[in-house]
C-alpha positions as a printed NumPy array, in Angstrom:
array([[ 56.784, 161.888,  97.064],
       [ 60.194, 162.519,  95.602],
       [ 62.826, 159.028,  95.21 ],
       [ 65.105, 160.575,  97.534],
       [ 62.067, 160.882, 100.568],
       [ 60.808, 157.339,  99.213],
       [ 64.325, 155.825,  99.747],
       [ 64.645, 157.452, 102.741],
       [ 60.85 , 156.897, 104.196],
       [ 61.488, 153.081, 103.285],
       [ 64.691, 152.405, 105.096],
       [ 67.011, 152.137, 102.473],
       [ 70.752, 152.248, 103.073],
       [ 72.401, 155.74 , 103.155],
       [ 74.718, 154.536, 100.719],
       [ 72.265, 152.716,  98.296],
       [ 70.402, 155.421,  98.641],
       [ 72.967, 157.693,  97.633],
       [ 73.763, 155.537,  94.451],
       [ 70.132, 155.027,  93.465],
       [ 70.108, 158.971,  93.525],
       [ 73.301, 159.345,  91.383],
       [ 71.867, 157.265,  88.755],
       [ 69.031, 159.014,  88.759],
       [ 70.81 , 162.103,  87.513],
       [ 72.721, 160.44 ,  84.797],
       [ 69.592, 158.555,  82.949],
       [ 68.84 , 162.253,  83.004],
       [ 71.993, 163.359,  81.313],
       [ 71.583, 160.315,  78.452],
       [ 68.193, 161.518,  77.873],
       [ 69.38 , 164.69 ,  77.124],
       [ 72.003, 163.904,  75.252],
       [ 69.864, 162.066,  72.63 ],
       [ 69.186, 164.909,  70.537],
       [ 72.812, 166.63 ,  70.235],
       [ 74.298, 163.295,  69.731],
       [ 72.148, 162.099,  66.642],
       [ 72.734, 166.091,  64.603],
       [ 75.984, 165.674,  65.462],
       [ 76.914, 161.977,  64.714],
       [ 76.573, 160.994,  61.257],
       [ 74.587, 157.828,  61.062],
       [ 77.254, 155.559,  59.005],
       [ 79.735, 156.346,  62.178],
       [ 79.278, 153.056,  64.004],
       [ 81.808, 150.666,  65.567],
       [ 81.25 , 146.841,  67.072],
       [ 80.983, 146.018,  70.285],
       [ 82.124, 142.727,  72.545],
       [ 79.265, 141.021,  70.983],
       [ 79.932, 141.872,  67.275],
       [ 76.407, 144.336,  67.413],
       [ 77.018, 147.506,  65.649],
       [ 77.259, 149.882,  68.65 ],
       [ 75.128, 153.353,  67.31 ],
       [ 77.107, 156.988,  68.855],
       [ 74.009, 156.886,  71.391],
       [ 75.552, 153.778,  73.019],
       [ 78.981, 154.776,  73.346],
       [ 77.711, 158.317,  74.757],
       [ 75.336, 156.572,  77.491],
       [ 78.251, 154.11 ,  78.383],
       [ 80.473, 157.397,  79.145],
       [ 77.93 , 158.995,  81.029],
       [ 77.361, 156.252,  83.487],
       [ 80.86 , 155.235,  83.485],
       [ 82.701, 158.195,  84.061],
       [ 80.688, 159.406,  86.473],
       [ 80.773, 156.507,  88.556],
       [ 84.33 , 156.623,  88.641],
       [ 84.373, 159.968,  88.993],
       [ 82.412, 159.53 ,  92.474],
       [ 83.882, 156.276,  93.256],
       [ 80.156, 155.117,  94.546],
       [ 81.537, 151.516,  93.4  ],
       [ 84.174, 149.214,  93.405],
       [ 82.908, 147.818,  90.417],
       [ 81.315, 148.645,  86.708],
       [ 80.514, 146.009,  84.063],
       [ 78.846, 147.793,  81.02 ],
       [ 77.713, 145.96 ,  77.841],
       [ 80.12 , 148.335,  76.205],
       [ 83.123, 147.485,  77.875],
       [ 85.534, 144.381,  77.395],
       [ 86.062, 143.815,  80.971],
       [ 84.988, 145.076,  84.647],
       [ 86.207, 148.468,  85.472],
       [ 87.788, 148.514,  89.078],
       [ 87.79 , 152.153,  90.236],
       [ 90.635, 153.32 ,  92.57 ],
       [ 89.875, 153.859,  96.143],
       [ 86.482, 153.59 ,  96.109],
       [ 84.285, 154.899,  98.993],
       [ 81.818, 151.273,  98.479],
       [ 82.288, 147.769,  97.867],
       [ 79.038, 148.205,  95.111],
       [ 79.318, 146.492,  91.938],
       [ 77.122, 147.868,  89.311],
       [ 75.908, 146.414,  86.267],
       [ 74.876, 148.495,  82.976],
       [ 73.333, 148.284,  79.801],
       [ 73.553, 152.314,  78.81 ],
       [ 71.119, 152.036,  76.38 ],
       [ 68.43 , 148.618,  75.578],
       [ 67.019, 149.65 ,  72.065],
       [ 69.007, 152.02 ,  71.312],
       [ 68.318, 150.92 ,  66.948],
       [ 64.85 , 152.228,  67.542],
       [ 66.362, 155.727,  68.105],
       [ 65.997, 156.847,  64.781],
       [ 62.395, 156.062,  64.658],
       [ 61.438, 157.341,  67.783],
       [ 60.806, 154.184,  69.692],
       [ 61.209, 153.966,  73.771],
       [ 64.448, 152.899,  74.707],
       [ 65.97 , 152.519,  78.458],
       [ 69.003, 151.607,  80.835],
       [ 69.43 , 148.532,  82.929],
       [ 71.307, 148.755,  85.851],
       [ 71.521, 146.265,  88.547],
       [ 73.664, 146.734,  92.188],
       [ 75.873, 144.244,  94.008],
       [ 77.129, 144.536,  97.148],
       [ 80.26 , 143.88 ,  95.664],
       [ 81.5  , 141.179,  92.816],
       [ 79.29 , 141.481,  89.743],
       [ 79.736, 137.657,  89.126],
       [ 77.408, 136.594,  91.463],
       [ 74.047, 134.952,  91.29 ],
       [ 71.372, 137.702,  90.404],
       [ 69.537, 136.43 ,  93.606],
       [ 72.363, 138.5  ,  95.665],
       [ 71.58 , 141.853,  93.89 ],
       [ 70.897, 144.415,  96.487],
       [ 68.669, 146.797,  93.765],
       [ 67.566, 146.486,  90.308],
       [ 66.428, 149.341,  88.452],
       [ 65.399, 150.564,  84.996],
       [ 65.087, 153.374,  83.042],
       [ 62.349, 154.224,  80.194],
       [ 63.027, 157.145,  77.759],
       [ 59.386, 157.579,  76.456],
       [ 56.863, 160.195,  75.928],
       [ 57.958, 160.498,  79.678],
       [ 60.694, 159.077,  81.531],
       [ 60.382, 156.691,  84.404],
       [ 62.565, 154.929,  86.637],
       [ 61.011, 151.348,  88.058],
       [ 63.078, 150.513,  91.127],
       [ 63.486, 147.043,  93.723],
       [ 65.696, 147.448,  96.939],
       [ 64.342, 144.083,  97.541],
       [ 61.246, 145.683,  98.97 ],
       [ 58.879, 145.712,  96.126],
       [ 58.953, 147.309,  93.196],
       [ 58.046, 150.912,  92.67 ],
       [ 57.919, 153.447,  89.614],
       [ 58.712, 156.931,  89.16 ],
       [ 58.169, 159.591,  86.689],
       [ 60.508, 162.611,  85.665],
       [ 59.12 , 166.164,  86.062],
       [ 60.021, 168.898,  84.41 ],
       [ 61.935, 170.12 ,  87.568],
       [ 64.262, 167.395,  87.279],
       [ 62.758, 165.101,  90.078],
       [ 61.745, 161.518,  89.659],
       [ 58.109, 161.756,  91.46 ],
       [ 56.394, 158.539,  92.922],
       [ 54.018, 157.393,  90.358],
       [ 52.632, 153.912,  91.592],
       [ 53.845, 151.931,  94.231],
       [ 54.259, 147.844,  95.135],
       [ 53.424, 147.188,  91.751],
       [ 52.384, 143.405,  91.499],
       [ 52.489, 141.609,  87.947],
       [ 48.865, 141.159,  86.857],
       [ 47.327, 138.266,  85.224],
       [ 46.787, 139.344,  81.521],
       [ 47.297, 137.617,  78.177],
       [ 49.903, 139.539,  76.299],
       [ 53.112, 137.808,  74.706],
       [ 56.271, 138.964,  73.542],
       [ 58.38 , 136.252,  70.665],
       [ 61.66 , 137.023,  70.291],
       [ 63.424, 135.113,  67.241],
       [ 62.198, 134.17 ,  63.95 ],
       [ 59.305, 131.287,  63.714],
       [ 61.154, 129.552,  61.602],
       [ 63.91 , 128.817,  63.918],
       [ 62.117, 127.972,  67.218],
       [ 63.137, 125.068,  68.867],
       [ 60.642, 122.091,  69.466],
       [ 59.767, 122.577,  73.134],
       [ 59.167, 126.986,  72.356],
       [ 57.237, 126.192,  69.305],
       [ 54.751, 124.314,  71.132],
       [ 54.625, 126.987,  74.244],
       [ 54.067, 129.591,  71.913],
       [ 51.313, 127.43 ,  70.252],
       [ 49.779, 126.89 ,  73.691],
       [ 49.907, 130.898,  73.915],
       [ 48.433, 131.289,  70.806],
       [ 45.561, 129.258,  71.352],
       [ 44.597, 130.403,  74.485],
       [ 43.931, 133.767,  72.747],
       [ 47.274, 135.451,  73.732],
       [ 48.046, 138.789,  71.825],
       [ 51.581, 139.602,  70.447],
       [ 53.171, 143.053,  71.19 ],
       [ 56.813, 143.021,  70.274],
       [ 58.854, 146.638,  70.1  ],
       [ 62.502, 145.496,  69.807],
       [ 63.736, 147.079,  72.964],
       [ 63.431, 144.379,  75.605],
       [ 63.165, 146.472,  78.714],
       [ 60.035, 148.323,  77.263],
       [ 58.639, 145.241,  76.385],
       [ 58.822, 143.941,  79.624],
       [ 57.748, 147.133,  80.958],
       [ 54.409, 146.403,  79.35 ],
       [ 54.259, 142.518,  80.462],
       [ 54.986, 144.229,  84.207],
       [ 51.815, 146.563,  84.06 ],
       [ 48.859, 144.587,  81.849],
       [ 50.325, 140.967,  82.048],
       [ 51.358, 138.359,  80.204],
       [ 55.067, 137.07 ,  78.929],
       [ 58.501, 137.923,  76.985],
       [ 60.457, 135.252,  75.772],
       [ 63.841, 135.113,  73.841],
       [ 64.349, 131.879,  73.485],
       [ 67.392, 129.623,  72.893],
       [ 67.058, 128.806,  68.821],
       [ 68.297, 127.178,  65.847],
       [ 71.823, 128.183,  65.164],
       [ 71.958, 130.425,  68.69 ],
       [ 70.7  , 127.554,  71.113],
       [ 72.185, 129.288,  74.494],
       [ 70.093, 132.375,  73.201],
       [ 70.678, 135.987,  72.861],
       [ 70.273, 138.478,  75.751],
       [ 72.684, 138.876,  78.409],
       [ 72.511, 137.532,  81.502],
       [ 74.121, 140.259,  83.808],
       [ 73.158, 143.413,  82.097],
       [ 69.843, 142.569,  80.973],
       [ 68.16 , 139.532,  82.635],
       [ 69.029, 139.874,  85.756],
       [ 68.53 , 143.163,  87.068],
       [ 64.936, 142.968,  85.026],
       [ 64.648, 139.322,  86.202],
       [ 64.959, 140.769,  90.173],
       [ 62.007, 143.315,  89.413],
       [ 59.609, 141.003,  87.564],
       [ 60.657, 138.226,  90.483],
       [ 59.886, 140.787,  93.62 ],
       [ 56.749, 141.853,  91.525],
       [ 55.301, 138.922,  91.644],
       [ 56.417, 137.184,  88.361],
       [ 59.11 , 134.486,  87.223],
       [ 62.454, 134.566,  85.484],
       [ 63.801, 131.453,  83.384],
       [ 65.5  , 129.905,  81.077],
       [ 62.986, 127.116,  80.081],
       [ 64.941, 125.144,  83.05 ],
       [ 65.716, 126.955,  86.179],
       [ 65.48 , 130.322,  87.7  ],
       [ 67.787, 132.649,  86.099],
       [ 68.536, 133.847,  89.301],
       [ 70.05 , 131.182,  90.563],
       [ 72.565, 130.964,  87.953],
       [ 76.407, 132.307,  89.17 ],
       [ 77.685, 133.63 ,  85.525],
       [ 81.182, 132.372,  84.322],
       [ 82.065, 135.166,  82.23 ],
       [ 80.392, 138.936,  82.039],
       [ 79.906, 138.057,  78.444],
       [ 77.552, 135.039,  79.04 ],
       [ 74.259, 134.941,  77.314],
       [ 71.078, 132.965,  78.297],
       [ 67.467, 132.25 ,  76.755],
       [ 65.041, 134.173,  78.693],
       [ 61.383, 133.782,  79.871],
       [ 59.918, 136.562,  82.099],
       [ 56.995, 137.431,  82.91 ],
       [ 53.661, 136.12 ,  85.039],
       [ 54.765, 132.604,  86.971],
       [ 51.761, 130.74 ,  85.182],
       [ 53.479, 131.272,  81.804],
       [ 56.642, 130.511,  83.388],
       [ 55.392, 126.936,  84.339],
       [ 54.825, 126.013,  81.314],
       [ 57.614, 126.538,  79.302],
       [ 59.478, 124.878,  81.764],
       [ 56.967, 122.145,  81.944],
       [ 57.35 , 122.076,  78.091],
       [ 60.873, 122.2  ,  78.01 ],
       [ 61.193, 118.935,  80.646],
       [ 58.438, 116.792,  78.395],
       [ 61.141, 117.855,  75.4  ]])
Protein backbone atom coordinates (compact mmCIF):
# COMPACT_ATOMS: atom_id res chain seq x y z
CA UNK A 1 0.00 0.00 0.00
CA UNK A 2 1.23 3.41 -1.01
CA UNK A 3 1.40 6.44 2.15
CA UNK A 4 -1.06 8.36 0.35
CA UNK A 5 -3.87 5.11 0.39
CA UNK A 6 -2.47 4.36 4.05
CA UNK A 7 -3.26 7.98 5.15
CA UNK A 8 -6.25 7.90 3.49
CA UNK A 9 -7.45 4.10 4.48
CA UNK A 10 -6.62 5.23 8.20
CA UNK A 11 -8.66 8.36 8.50
CA UNK A 12 -6.20 10.87 8.50
CA UNK A 13 -7.06 14.52 7.96
CA UNK A 14 -7.22 15.75 4.31
CA UNK A 15 -4.96 18.36 5.24
CA UNK A 16 -2.39 16.30 7.34
CA UNK A 17 -2.58 14.12 4.86
CA UNK A 18 -1.73 16.48 2.31
CA UNK A 19 1.37 17.73 4.37
CA UNK A 20 2.60 14.26 5.30
CA UNK A 21 2.58 13.78 1.38
CA UNK A 22 4.50 17.05 0.65
CA UNK A 23 7.20 16.05 2.89
CA UNK A 24 7.41 13.04 1.47
CA UNK A 25 8.56 14.54 -1.79
CA UNK A 26 11.12 16.81 -0.35
CA UNK A 27 13.16 14.05 1.88
CA UNK A 28 13.20 12.89 -1.71
CA UNK A 29 14.68 16.00 -3.16
CA UNK A 30 17.53 16.14 -0.08
CA UNK A 31 18.35 12.68 -0.89
CA UNK A 32 19.05 13.55 -4.18
CA UNK A 33 20.73 16.37 -3.69
CA UNK A 34 23.48 14.64 -1.61
CA UNK A 35 25.64 13.79 -4.35
CA UNK A 36 25.71 17.21 -6.48
CA UNK A 37 26.07 19.10 -3.33
CA UNK A 38 29.29 17.32 -1.89
CA UNK A 39 31.33 17.59 -5.92
CA UNK A 40 30.24 20.80 -5.88
CA UNK A 41 30.89 22.19 -2.31
CA UNK A 42 34.35 22.21 -1.29
CA UNK A 43 34.65 20.61 2.09
CA UNK A 44 36.49 23.66 4.04
CA UNK A 45 33.16 25.80 2.97
CA UNK A 46 31.34 25.60 6.28
CA UNK A 47 29.58 28.27 8.36
CA UNK A 48 28.08 28.05 12.22
CA UNK A 49 24.88 27.65 13.06
CA UNK A 50 22.51 29.00 16.20
CA UNK A 51 24.25 26.47 18.22
CA UNK A 52 27.91 27.30 17.31
CA UNK A 53 28.04 23.51 15.26
CA UNK A 54 29.79 23.88 12.05
CA UNK A 55 26.81 23.64 9.66
CA UNK A 56 28.33 21.22 6.45
CA UNK A 57 26.69 22.66 2.61
CA UNK A 58 24.37 19.43 3.06
CA UNK A 59 22.61 21.20 5.97
CA UNK A 60 22.06 24.46 4.58
CA UNK A 61 20.77 22.70 1.21
CA UNK A 62 18.19 20.35 3.21
CA UNK A 63 17.08 23.46 5.32
CA UNK A 64 16.20 25.24 1.80
CA UNK A 65 14.51 22.40 0.49
CA UNK A 66 12.07 21.98 3.28
CA UNK A 67 11.82 25.56 3.89
CA UNK A 68 11.15 27.01 0.74
CA UNK A 69 8.89 24.71 -0.24
CA UNK A 70 6.78 24.98 2.62
CA UNK A 71 6.45 28.49 2.10
CA UNK A 72 6.13 28.12 -1.23
CA UNK A 73 2.79 25.99 -0.58
CA UNK A 74 1.87 27.76 2.48
CA UNK A 75 0.83 24.11 4.06
CA UNK A 76 1.84 25.97 7.48
CA UNK A 77 1.63 28.84 9.47
CA UNK A 78 4.68 27.96 11.00
CA UNK A 79 8.50 26.54 10.37
CA UNK A 80 11.17 26.23 13.09
CA UNK A 81 14.34 24.59 11.52
CA UNK A 82 17.57 23.89 13.48
CA UNK A 83 19.06 26.12 10.85
CA UNK A 84 17.18 29.08 11.34
CA UNK A 85 17.46 31.86 14.15
CA UNK A 86 13.85 32.20 14.64
CA UNK A 87 10.27 30.73 13.50
CA UNK A 88 9.40 31.50 9.99
CA UNK A 89 5.69 32.81 9.76
CA UNK A 90 4.57 32.31 6.14
CA UNK A 91 2.06 34.84 4.65
CA UNK A 92 -1.44 33.77 4.19
CA UNK A 93 -1.18 30.44 4.85
CA UNK A 94 -3.89 27.92 3.79
CA UNK A 95 -3.25 25.92 7.68
CA UNK A 96 -2.71 26.83 11.10
CA UNK A 97 0.27 23.75 11.05
CA UNK A 98 3.40 24.44 12.73
CA UNK A 99 6.19 22.29 11.62
CA UNK A 100 9.29 21.47 13.21
CA UNK A 101 12.67 20.44 11.27
CA UNK A 102 15.94 19.15 11.66
CA UNK A 103 16.95 18.98 7.64
CA UNK A 104 19.54 16.77 8.20
CA UNK A 105 20.49 14.55 11.90
CA UNK A 106 24.10 13.28 11.05
CA UNK A 107 24.74 15.03 8.47
CA UNK A 108 29.13 14.78 9.65
CA UNK A 109 28.79 11.15 8.75
CA UNK A 110 28.16 12.21 5.10
CA UNK A 111 31.52 11.95 4.03
CA UNK A 112 31.88 8.48 5.23
CA UNK A 113 28.84 7.17 4.06
CA UNK A 114 26.95 6.77 7.26
CA UNK A 115 22.85 6.91 7.42
CA UNK A 116 21.68 10.18 8.11
CA UNK A 117 17.83 11.47 8.30
CA UNK A 118 15.24 14.41 8.86
CA UNK A 119 13.09 15.04 11.86
CA UNK A 120 10.05 16.67 11.41
CA UNK A 121 7.32 16.98 13.86
CA UNK A 122 3.54 18.80 13.13
CA UNK A 123 1.55 21.14 15.35
CA UNK A 124 -1.67 22.13 14.91
CA UNK A 125 -0.41 25.42 15.21
CA UNK A 126 2.32 27.15 17.75
CA UNK A 127 5.54 25.14 17.72
CA UNK A 128 6.08 26.06 21.46
CA UNK A 129 3.90 23.71 22.78
CA UNK A 130 4.29 20.58 24.80
CA UNK A 131 5.39 17.68 22.37
CA UNK A 132 2.31 15.78 23.84
CA UNK A 133 0.08 18.20 21.45
CA UNK A 134 1.94 17.17 18.22
CA UNK A 135 -0.58 16.02 15.74
CA UNK A 136 2.31 13.73 13.64
CA UNK A 137 5.84 12.91 14.08
CA UNK A 138 7.80 11.59 11.38
CA UNK A 139 11.33 10.67 10.29
CA UNK A 140 13.33 10.17 7.54
CA UNK A 141 16.37 7.56 7.02
CA UNK A 142 18.78 8.07 4.05
CA UNK A 143 20.33 4.50 4.03
CA UNK A 144 21.06 1.74 1.73
CA UNK A 145 17.25 2.53 1.29
CA UNK A 146 15.20 5.28 2.38
CA UNK A 147 12.33 5.04 4.78
CA UNK A 148 9.93 7.25 6.28
CA UNK A 149 8.58 6.02 10.01
CA UNK A 150 5.37 7.95 10.60
CA UNK A 151 2.72 8.57 13.99
CA UNK A 152 -0.64 10.49 13.33
CA UNK A 153 -1.18 9.49 16.82
CA UNK A 154 -2.38 6.14 15.58
CA UNK A 155 0.62 3.99 15.83
CA UNK A 156 3.56 4.08 14.24
CA UNK A 157 4.18 2.81 10.77
CA UNK A 158 7.27 2.61 8.27
CA UNK A 159 7.70 3.03 4.72
CA UNK A 160 10.23 2.36 2.15
CA UNK A 161 11.12 4.40 -1.12
CA UNK A 162 10.86 2.59 -4.49
CA UNK A 163 12.47 3.29 -7.30
CA UNK A 164 9.20 4.83 -8.74
CA UNK A 165 9.30 7.46 -6.30
CA UNK A 166 6.59 6.04 -3.86
CA UNK A 167 7.04 5.47 -0.18
CA UNK A 168 5.50 1.72 -0.01
CA UNK A 169 4.12 0.28 3.38
CA UNK A 170 6.83 -1.76 4.80
CA UNK A 171 5.66 -2.83 8.41
CA UNK A 172 2.92 -1.58 10.23
CA UNK A 173 1.95 -0.77 14.25
CA UNK A 174 5.38 -1.29 15.00
CA UNK A 175 5.66 -1.87 18.88
CA UNK A 176 9.18 -1.31 20.66
CA UNK A 177 10.51 -4.77 21.52
CA UNK A 178 12.22 -5.86 24.58
CA UNK A 179 15.96 -6.26 23.58
CA UNK A 180 19.24 -5.32 25.24
CA UNK A 181 20.95 -2.83 23.04
CA UNK A 182 22.30 0.66 24.40
CA UNK A 183 23.26 3.74 22.89
CA UNK A 184 25.96 6.34 25.35
CA UNK A 185 26.11 9.53 24.21
CA UNK A 186 29.01 11.71 25.91
CA UNK A 187 32.37 10.83 27.00
CA UNK A 188 32.78 8.31 30.19
CA UNK A 189 34.74 10.49 31.71
CA UNK A 190 32.23 13.14 32.12
CA UNK A 191 29.05 11.23 33.16
CA UNK A 192 27.31 12.46 35.92
CA UNK A 193 26.85 10.28 39.16
CA UNK A 194 23.26 9.10 38.77
CA UNK A 195 24.12 8.06 34.46
CA UNK A 196 27.29 6.45 35.48
CA UNK A 197 25.62 4.07 37.62
CA UNK A 198 22.55 3.43 34.98
CA UNK A 199 24.94 2.74 32.46
CA UNK A 200 26.76 0.37 34.93
CA UNK A 201 23.43 -1.33 35.63
CA UNK A 202 23.24 -1.67 31.63
CA UNK A 203 26.45 -2.96 31.42
CA UNK A 204 26.08 -5.61 33.76
CA UNK A 205 23.03 -6.92 32.73
CA UNK A 206 24.85 -7.84 29.47
CA UNK A 207 23.65 -4.79 27.41
CA UNK A 208 25.54 -4.27 24.01
CA UNK A 209 26.68 -0.76 22.80
CA UNK A 210 25.86 0.37 19.19
CA UNK A 211 26.53 4.04 18.81
CA UNK A 212 26.60 5.67 14.98
CA UNK A 213 26.63 9.43 15.70
CA UNK A 214 23.41 10.26 13.98
CA UNK A 215 20.77 10.08 16.69
CA UNK A 216 17.70 9.36 14.63
CA UNK A 217 19.39 6.15 13.15
CA UNK A 218 20.33 5.17 16.38
CA UNK A 219 17.07 5.28 17.64
CA UNK A 220 15.85 3.76 14.59
CA UNK A 221 17.67 0.64 15.70
CA UNK A 222 16.53 0.86 19.57
CA UNK A 223 12.76 1.13 17.78
CA UNK A 224 13.15 -2.27 15.83
CA UNK A 225 15.54 -4.82 18.13
CA UNK A 226 15.21 -2.97 21.56
CA UNK A 227 16.95 -1.52 24.04
CA UNK A 228 17.95 2.39 24.90
CA UNK A 229 19.66 5.83 23.66
CA UNK A 230 20.71 8.16 26.09
CA UNK A 231 22.40 11.66 25.85
CA UNK A 232 22.69 12.56 29.00
CA UNK A 233 23.04 15.87 30.90
CA UNK A 234 27.12 15.92 31.76
CA UNK A 235 29.99 17.54 33.24
CA UNK A 236 30.43 20.97 31.84
CA UNK A 237 26.93 20.60 29.59
CA UNK A 238 24.57 19.51 32.58
CA UNK A 239 21.11 20.55 30.68
CA UNK A 240 22.58 18.21 27.86
CA UNK A 241 22.92 18.41 24.20
CA UNK A 242 20.09 17.52 21.77
CA UNK A 243 17.27 19.68 21.09
CA UNK A 244 14.19 19.44 22.44
CA UNK A 245 11.80 20.57 19.54
CA UNK A 246 13.61 19.37 16.52
CA UNK A 247 14.95 16.26 17.74
CA UNK A 248 13.38 14.83 20.94
CA UNK A 249 10.21 15.43 20.50
CA UNK A 250 8.97 14.47 17.28
CA UNK A 251 11.25 11.07 17.89
CA UNK A 252 10.06 11.12 21.55
CA UNK A 253 6.09 10.99 20.06
CA UNK A 254 7.08 7.83 17.87
CA UNK A 255 9.06 5.84 20.45
CA UNK A 256 6.05 6.99 23.08
CA UNK A 257 3.00 5.72 20.62
CA UNK A 258 5.32 2.63 19.92
CA UNK A 259 5.27 1.52 23.00
CA UNK A 260 8.45 3.06 24.61
CA UNK A 261 9.37 6.11 26.98
CA UNK A 262 10.88 9.54 26.52
CA UNK A 263 12.85 11.38 29.47
CA UNK A 264 15.01 13.40 30.82
CA UNK A 265 16.15 11.29 33.88
CA UNK A 266 13.03 13.25 35.60
CA UNK A 267 9.88 13.59 33.71
CA UNK A 268 8.41 12.87 30.39
CA UNK A 269 9.87 15.00 27.81
CA UNK A 270 6.64 15.38 26.53
CA UNK A 271 5.25 17.10 29.00
CA UNK A 272 7.68 19.80 28.94
CA UNK A 273 6.21 23.37 27.16
CA UNK A 274 9.78 24.74 25.71
CA UNK A 275 10.72 28.43 26.56
CA UNK A 276 12.78 29.13 23.69
CA UNK A 277 13.12 27.06 20.14
CA UNK A 278 16.73 26.93 21.07
CA UNK A 279 16.27 24.90 24.34
CA UNK A 280 18.22 21.76 24.82
CA UNK A 281 17.43 18.77 27.14
CA UNK A 282 19.21 15.38 28.27
CA UNK A 283 17.47 12.62 26.63
CA UNK A 284 16.54 8.96 27.44
CA UNK A 285 14.45 7.03 24.84
CA UNK A 286 13.85 3.98 24.31
CA UNK A 287 11.94 0.68 25.99
CA UNK A 288 9.90 2.04 29.35
CA UNK A 289 11.87 -0.60 31.55
CA UNK A 290 15.13 1.28 30.83
CA UNK A 291 13.32 4.39 31.22
CA UNK A 292 12.42 3.49 34.91
CA UNK A 293 15.47 3.24 35.90
CA UNK A 294 17.29 6.09 35.07
CA UNK A 295 14.69 7.95 36.50
CA UNK A 296 14.65 5.76 39.50
CA UNK A 297 18.47 6.42 39.53
CA UNK A 298 18.31 9.90 39.01
CA UNK A 299 15.63 10.41 42.21
CA UNK A 300 18.04 8.08 44.66
CA UNK A 301 20.85 10.84 43.30
Amino acid sequence: MVLKDFLISTGTEKNLTELILFLSKQAQQVRRGFFCTLRKTPSDNQTRNMYGEEQMALDKYADRVFVSGLKRTRLVRYIATEEQHQIIEVDDPKNNFGVVIDPLDGSSLIDVNFCTGSIIGIYPGNVLEKGAKMVAAMYFLYGPLTTLTLTTGKGVHEFVLDDTGKFFLKQRDIKIPEGKIYSPGAKRKDYLPAHARWIEHLEHAGYKLRFSGCFVADVHQILHKGGVFAYPGFKGKEKGKLRLLYEANPVGMIIHEAGGAISNGNTNILEITPESIDEITPLYIGGKNEIRLIEKFMTEG
